[in-house]
C-alpha positions as CSV (number, residue, x, y, z in Angstrom):
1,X,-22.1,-41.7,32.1
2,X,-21.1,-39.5,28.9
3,X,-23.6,-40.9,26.7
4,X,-26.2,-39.6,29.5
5,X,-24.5,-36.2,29.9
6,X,-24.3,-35.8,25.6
7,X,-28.0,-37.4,24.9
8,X,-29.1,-34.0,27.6
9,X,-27.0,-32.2,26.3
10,X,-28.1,-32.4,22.9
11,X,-31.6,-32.1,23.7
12,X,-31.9,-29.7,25.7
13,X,-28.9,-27.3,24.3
14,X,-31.8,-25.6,21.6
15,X,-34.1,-24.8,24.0
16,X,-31.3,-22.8,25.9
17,X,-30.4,-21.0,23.2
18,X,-33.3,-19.1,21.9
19,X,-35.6,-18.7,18.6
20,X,-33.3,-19.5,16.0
21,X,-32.8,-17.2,13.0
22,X,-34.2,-18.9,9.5
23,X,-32.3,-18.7,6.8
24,X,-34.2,-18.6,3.2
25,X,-32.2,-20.2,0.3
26,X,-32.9,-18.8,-3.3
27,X,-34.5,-21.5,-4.4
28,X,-37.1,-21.7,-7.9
29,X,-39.6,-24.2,-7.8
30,X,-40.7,-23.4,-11.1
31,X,-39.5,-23.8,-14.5
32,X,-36.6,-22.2,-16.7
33,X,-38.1,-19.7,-18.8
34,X,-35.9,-20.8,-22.1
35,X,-35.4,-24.2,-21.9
36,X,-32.0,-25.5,-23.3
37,X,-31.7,-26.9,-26.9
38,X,-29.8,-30.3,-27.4
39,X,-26.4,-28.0,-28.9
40,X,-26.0,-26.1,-25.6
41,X,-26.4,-29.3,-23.3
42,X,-23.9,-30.7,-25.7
43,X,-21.0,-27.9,-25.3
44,X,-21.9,-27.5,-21.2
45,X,-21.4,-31.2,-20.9
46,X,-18.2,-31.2,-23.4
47,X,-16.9,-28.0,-21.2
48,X,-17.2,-29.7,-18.5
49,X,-15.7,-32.6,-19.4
50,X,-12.4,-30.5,-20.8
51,X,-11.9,-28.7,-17.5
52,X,-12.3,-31.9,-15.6
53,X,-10.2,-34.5,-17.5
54,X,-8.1,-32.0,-19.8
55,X,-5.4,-31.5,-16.5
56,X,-5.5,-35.1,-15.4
57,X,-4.3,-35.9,-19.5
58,X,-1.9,-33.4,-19.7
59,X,-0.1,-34.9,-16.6
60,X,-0.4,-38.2,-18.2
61,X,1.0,-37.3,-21.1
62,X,3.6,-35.6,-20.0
63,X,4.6,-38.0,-16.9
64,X,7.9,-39.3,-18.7
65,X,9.1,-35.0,-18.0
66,X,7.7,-35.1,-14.8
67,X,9.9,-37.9,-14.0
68,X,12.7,-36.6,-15.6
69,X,12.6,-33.3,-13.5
70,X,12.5,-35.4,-10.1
């Protein structure tokens, strides 16, 4: 009986509430105007890669203080 009374509700619970306000992303379709050069794909990617792993390896490398402190 309350998969009946969710599948109405569910259905019909738009209709009850009205037009719906549409929200526009800002999205471009076209392009970049200055496409980026092999050097700054290099330093994004190897920025990225020092703020993801650069905190995970200085735990790791200093685990043996870590353990120390505990």
């Amino acid at each position: 009986m309350s998969g009946l009374i969710r599948t109405i509700s569910t259905r019909t619970a738009p209709a009850l509430r009205g037009p719906m306000i549409t929200q526009r992303a800002s999205v471009f379709t076209r392009p970049a105007k200055d496409p980026l050069g092999p050097a700054e794909t290099v330093i994004g990617l190897g920025m990225f890669a020092v703020a993801i792993l650069g905190p995970s390896g200085w735990v790791l490398a200093n685990i043996e203080n870590y353990k120390k402190k505990a």
